[in-house]
C-alpha positions as CSV (number, residue, x, y, z in Angstrom):
1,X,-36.6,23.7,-5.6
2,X,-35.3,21.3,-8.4
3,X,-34.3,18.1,-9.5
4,X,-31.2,17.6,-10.8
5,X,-29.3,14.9,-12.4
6,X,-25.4,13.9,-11.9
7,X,-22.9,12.9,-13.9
8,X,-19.7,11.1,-13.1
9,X,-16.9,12.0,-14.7
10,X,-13.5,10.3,-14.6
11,X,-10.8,13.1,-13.4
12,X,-7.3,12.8,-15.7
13,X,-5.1,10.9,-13.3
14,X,-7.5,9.2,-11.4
15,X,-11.0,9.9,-9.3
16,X,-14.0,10.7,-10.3
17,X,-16.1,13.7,-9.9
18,X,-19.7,14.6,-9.8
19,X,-20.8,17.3,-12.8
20,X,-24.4,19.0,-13.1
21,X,-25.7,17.2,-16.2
22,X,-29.5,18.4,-16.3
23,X,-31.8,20.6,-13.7
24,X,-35.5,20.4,-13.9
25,X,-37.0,23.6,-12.2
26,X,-40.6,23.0,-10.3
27,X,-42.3,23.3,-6.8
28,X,-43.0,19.9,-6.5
29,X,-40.1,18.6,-4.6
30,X,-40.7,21.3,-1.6
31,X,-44.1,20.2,-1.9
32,X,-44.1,16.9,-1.3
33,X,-41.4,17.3,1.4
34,X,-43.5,19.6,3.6
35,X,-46.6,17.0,3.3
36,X,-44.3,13.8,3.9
37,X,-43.3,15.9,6.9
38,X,-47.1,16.5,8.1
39,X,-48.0,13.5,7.5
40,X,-45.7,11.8,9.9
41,X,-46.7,13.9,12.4
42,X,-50.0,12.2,12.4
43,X,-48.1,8.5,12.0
44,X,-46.4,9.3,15.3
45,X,-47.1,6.0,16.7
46,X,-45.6,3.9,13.6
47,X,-42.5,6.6,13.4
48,X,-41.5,5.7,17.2
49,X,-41.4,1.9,16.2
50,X,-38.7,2.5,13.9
51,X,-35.2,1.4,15.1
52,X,-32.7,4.6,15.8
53,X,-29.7,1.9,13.7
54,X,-31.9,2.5,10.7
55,X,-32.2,6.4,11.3
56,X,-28.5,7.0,12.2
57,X,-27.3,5.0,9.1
58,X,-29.8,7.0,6.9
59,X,-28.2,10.1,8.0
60,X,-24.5,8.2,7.9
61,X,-25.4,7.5,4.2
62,X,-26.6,11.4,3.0
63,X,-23.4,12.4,5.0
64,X,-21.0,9.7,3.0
65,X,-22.7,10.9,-0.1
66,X,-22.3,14.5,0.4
67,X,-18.9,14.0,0.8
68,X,-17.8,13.4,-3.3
69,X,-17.0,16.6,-4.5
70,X,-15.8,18.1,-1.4
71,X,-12.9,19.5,-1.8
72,X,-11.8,19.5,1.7
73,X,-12.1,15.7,2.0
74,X,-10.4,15.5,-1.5
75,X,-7.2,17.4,-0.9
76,X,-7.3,14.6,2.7
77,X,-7.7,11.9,0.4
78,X,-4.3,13.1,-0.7
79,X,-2.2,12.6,2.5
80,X,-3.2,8.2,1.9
81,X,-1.1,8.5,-1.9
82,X,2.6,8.7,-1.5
83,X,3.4,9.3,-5.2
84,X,2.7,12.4,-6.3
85,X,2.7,11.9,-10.1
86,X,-0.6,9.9,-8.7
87,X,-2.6,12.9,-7.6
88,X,-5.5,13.3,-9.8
89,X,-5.3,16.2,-11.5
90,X,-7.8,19.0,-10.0
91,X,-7.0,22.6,-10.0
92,X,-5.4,22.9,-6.3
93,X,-3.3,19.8,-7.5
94,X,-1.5,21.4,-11.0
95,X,-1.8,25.5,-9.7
96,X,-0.8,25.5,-6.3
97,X,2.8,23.8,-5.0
98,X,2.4,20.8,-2.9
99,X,3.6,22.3,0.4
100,X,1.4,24.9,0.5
101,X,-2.0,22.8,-0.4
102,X,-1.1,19.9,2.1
103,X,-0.1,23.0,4.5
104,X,-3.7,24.6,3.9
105,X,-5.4,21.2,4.4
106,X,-4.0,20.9,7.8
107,X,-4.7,24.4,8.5
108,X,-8.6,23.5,7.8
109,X,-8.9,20.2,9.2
110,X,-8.1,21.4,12.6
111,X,-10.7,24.1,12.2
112,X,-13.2,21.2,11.2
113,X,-11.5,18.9,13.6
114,X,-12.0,21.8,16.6
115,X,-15.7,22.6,15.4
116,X,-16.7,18.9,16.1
117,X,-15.2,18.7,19.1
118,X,-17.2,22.1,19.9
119,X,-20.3,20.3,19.5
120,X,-19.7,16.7,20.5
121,X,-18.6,18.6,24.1
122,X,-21.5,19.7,26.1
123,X,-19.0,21.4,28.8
124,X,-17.8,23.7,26.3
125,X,-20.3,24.2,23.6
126,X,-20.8,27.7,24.6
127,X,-17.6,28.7,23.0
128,X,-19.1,27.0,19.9
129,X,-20.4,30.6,18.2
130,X,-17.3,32.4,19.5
131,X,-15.1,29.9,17.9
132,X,-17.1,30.4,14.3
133,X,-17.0,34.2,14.9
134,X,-13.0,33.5,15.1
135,X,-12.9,31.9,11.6
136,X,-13.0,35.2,9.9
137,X,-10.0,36.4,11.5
138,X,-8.2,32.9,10.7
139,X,-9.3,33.2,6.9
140,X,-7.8,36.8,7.0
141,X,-4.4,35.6,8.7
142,X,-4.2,32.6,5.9
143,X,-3.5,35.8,3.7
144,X,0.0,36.2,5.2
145,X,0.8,32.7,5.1
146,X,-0.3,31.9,1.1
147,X,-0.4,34.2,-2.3
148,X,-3.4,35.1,-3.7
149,X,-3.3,33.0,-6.6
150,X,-3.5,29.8,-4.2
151,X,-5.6,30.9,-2.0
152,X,-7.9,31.9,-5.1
153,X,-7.6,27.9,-6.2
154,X,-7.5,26.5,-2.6
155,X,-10.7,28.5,-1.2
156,X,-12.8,28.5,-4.3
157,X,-16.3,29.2,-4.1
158,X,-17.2,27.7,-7.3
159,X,-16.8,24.5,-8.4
160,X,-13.6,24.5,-10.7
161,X,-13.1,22.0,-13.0
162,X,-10.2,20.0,-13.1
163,X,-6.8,20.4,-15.5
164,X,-6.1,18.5,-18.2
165,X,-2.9,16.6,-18.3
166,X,-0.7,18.9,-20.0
167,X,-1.3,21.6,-17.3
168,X,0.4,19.1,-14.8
169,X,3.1,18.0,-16.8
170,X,3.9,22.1,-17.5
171,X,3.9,22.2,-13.1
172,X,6.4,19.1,-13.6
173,X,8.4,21.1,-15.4
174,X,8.7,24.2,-13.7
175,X,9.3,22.8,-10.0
176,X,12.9,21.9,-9.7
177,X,13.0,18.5,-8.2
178,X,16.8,18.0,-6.9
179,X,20.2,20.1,-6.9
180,X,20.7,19.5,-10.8
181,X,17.5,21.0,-11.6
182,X,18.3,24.1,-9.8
183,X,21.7,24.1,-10.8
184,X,20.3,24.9,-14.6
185,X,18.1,28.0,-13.7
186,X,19.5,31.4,-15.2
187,X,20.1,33.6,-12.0
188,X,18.0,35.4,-10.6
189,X,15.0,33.4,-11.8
190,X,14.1,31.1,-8.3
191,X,12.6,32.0,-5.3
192,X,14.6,30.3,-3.2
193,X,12.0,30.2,-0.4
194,X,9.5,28.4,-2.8
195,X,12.2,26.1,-4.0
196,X,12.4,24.9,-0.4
197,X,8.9,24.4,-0.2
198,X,8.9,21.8,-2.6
């Protein structure tokens, strides 16, 4: 167990994000959680007296809190800003083209959106482990649908820090934008199907 300290940082192009500035290894933290456990055990009484408001919105709060950095709810964040040149610049913004990371986050909010329906349901909660069980095949199928290269940005299992501003503008200046654009590629140099995408 450790404590560790957070930094924010400001992301180019607006957000922030949350970096590891400083981790202090020791025992004591498990420690002192397992006695604070124990010892409300034998403060039963005094535990019952406390409102269930005040324990939902303590969870509410470590569940808001948990959510900055999360790169699920920060690719969402993205369907509420219509101008793109607005997007703050992380990794699945300036590497992968817009249709396929908006097309990715819809793909996993339904999963996400499914999975609490799963357990808010009693009726059908069974089909909760079945349903997890099916994710692997899902995450196997998104193969066929995106490269590897964005899936490698989009379904990172580190956290990758975010591009700097000339990374974006060189994206701006690959992606043809309108018929003109297009119009001044050598031939043979667009994937017409990507084109589309954008």
């Amino acid at each position: 167990m450790s404590l560790t300290s957070y930094d924010t940082v400001p992301v180019p192009g607006g957000g922030t994000r949350q970096v590891v500035s400083n981790v202090v290894e020791q025992r004591w933290t498990n420690f002192m959680i397992h006695i604070l456990i124990g010892a409300a055990l034998a403060f039963g009484s005094v535990v019952n007296n406390v409102p269930k408001a005040v324990t939902f919105g303590i969870f509410l709060v470590m569940g808001f809190s948990s959510l900055s950095g999360n790169q699920l709810f920060e690719r969402v964040w993205l369907w509420t800003i219509w101008d793109r040149s607005l997007y703050p610049r992380f990794r699945f913004v300036t590497k992968v083209p817009y249709a396929s990371l908006h097309k990715y986050t819809v793909i996993q909010f339904c999963c996400f959106v499914v999975l609490y329906v799963l357990t808010s349901v009693s009726a059908i909660a069974v089909v909760f482990p079945f349903f997890m069980a099916s994710l692997v095949f899902v995450r196997k199928g998104l193969g066929r649908v995106f490269t590897e290269a964005e899936l490698a940005e989009l379904d990172a299992h580190e956290d990758l820090p975010p591009d700097d501003e000339d990374a974006s503008e060189q994206k701006e200046e690959k992606t043809p934008r309108n018929l003109e654009d297009v119009e001044k590629l050598p031939a043979g140099s667009l994937d017409l199907s990507r084109a589309i995408s954008y």
